[in-house]
MMTF fields as JSON, N, C-alpha, C and O atoms, coordinates in Angstrom:
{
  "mmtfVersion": "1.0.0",
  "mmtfProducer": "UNKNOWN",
  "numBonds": 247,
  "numAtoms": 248,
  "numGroups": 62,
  "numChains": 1,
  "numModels": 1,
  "chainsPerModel": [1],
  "groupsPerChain": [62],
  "chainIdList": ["A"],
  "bondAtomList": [4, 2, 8, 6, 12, 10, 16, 14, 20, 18, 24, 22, 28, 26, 32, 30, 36, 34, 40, 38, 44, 42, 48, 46, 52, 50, 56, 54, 60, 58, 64, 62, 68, 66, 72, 70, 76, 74, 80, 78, 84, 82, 88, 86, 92, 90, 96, 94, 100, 98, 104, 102, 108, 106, 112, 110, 116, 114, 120, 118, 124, 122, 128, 126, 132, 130, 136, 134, 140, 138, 144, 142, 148, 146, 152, 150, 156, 154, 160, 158, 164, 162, 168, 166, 172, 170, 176, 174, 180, 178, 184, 182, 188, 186, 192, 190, 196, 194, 200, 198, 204, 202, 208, 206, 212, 210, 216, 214, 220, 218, 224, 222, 228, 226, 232, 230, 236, 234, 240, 238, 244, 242],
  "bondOrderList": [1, 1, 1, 1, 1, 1, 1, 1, 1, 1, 1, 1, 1, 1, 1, 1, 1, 1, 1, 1, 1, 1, 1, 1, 1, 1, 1, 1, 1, 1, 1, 1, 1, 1, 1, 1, 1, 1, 1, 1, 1, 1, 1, 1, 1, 1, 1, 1, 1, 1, 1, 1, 1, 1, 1, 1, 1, 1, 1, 1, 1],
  "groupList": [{"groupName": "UNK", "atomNameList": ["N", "CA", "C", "O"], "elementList": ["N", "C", "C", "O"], "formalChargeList": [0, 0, 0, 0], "bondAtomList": [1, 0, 2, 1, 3, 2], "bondOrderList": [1, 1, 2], "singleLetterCode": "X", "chemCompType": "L-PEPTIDE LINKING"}],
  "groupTypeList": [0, 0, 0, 0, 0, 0, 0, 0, 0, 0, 0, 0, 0, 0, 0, 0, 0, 0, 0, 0, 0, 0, 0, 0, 0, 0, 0, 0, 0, 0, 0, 0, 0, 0, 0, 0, 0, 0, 0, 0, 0, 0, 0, 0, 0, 0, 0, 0, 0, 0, 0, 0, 0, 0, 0, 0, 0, 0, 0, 0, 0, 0],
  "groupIdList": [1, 2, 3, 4, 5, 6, 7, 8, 9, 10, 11, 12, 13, 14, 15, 16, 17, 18, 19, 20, 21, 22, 23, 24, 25, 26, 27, 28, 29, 30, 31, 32, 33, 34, 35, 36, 37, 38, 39, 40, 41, 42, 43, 44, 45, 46, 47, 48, 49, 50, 51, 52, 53, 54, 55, 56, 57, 58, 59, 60, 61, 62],
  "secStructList": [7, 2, 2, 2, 2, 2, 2, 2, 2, 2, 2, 2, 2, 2, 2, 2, 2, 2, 2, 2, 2, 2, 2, 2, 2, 2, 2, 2, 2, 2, 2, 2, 2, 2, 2, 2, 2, 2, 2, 2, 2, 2, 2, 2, 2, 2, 2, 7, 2, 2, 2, 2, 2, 2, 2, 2, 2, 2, 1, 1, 7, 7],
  "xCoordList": [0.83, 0.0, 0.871, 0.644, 1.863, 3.038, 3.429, 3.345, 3.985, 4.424, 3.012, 2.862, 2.344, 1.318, 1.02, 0.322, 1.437, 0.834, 1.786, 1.577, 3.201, 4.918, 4.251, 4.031, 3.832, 4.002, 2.815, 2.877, 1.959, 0.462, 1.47, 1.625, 1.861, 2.776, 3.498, 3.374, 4.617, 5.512, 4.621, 4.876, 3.502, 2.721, 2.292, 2.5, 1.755, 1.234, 2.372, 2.232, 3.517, 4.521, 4.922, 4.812, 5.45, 5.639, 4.304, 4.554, 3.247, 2.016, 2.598, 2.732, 2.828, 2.672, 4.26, 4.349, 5.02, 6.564, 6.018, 6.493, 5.316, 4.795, 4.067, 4.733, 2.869, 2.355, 2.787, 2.291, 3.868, 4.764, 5.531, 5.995, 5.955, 7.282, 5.974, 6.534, 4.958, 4.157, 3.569, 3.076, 3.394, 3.082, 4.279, 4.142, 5.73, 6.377, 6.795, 7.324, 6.661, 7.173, 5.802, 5.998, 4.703, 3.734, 4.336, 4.638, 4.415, 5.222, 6.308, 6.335, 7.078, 7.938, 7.978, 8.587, 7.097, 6.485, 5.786, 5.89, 5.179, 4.025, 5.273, 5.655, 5.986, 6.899, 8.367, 8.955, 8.343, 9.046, 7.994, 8.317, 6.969, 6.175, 5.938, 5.909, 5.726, 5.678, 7.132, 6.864, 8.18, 9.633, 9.641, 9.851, 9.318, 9.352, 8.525, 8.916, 6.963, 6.408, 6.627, 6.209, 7.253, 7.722, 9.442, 9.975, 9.835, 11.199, 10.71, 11.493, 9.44, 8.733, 8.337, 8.424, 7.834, 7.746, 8.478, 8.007, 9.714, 10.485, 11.162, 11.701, 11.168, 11.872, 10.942, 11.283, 9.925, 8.795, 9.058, 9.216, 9.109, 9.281, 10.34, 10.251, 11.227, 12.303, 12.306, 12.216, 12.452, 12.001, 11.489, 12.048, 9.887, 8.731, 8.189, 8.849, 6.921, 5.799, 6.275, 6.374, 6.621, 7.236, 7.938, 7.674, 8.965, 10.136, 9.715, 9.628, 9.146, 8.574, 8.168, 9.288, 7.277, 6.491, 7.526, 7.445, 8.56, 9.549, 10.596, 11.199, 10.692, 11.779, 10.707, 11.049, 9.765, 8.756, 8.475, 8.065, 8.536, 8.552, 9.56, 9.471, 10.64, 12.16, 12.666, 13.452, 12.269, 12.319, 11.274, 11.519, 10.222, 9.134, 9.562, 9.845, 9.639, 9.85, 9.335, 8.244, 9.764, 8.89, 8.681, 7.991],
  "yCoordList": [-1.2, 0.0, 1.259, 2.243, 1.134, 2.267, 2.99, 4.162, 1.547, 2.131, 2.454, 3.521, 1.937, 2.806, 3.72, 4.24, 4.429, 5.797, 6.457, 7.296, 5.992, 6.695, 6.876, 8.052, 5.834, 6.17, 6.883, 7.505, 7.071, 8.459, 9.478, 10.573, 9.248, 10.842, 11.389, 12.506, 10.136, 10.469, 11.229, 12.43, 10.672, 10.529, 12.165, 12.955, 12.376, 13.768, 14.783, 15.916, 14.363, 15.403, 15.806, 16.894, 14.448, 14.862, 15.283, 15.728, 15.289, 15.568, 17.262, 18.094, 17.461, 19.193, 19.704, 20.883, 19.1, 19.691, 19.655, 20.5, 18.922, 18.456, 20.055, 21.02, 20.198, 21.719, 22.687, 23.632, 22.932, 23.826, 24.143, 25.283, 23.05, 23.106, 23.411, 24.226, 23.278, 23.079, 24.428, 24.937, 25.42, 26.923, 27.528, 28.447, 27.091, 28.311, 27.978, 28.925, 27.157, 26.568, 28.148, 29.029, 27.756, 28.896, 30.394, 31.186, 30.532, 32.089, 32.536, 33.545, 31.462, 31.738, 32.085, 32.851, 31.215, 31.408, 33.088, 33.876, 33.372, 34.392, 35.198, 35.521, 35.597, 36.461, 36.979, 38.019, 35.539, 35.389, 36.15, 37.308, 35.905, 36.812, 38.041, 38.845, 38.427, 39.704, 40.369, 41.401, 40.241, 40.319, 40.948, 42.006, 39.743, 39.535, 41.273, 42.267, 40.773, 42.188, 43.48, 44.421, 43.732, 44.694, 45.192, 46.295, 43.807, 44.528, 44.432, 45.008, 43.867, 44.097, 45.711, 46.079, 46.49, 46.994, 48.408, 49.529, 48.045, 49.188, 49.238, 50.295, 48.267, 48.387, 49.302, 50.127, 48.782, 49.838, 51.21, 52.192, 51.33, 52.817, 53.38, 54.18, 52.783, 53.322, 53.747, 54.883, 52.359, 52.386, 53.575, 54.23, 53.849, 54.349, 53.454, 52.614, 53.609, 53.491, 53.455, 52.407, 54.877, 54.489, 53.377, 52.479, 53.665, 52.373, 51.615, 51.161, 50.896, 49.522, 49.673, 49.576, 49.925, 49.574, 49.388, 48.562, 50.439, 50.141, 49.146, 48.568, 49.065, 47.276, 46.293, 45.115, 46.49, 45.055, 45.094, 44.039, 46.301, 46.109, 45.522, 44.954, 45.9, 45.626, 44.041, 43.487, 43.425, 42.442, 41.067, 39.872, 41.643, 40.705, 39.873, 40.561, 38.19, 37.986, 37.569, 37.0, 37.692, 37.952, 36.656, 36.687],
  "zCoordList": [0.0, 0.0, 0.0, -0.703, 0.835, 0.649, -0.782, -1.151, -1.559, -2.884, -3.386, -3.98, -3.274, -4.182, -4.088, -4.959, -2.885, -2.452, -3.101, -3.978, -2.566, -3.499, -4.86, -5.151, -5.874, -7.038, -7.132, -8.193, -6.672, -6.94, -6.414, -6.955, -5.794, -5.545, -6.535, -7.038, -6.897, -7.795, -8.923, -9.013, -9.899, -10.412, -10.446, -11.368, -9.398, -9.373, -9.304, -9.765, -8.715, -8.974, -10.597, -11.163, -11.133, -12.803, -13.499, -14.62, -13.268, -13.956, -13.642, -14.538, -12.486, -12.132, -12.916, -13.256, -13.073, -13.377, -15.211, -15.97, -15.578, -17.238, -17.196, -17.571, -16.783, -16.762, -16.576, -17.188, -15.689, -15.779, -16.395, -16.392, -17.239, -18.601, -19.753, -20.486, -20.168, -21.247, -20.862, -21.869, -19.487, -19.238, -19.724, -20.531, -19.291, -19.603, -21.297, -21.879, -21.811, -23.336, -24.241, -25.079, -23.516, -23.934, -23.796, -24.689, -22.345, -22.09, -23.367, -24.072, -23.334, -24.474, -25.948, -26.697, -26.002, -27.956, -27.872, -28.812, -26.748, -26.851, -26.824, -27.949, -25.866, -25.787, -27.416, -27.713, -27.999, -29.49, -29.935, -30.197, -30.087, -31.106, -30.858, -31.79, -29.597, -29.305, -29.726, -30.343, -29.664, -29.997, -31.632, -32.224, -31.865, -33.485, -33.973, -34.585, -33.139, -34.088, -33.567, -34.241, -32.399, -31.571, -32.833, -32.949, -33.556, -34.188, -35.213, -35.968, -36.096, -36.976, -37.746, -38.917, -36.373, -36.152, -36.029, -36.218, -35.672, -35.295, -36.735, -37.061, -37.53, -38.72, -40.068, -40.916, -39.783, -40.718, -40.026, -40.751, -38.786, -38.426, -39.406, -40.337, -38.948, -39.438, -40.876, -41.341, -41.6, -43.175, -43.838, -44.717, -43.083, -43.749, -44.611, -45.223, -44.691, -45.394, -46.822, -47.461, -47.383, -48.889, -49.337, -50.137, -48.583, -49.102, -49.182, -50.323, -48.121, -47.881, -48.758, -49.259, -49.963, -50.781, -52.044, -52.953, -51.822, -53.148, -53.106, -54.01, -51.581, -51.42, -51.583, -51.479, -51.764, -52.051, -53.063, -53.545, -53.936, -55.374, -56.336, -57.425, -55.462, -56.051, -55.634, -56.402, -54.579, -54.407, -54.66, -54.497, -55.05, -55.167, -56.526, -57.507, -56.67, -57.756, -59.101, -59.052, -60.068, -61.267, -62.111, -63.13]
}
């Protein structure tokens, strides 16, 4: 009866360390993307509006 209780324990411990790695694996992706369009972002600033339209003209392929 002992070990069985050990392994429901064990059991519930890796279930909780599994949710916690699979919460912060989430935190992370959300935070890459926020990153991404935050330097997405800062690069159109920079750019402008025009350009962008003429480096996508100049690069788009034919």
């Amino acid at each position: 009866m002992k070990e069985l209780e050990n392994v429901m324990s064990q059991l519930e411990r890796e279930t909780k360390k599994k949710e916690q790695a699979e919460n912060k694996i989430k935190l992370l992706k959300q935070k890459k993307s926020k990153l991404k369009r935050n330097a997405e972002t800062k690069r159109k600033v920079q750019k402008g509006g025009v350009f962008e339209a003429f480096e996508r003209e100049i690069t788009s392929p034919r």
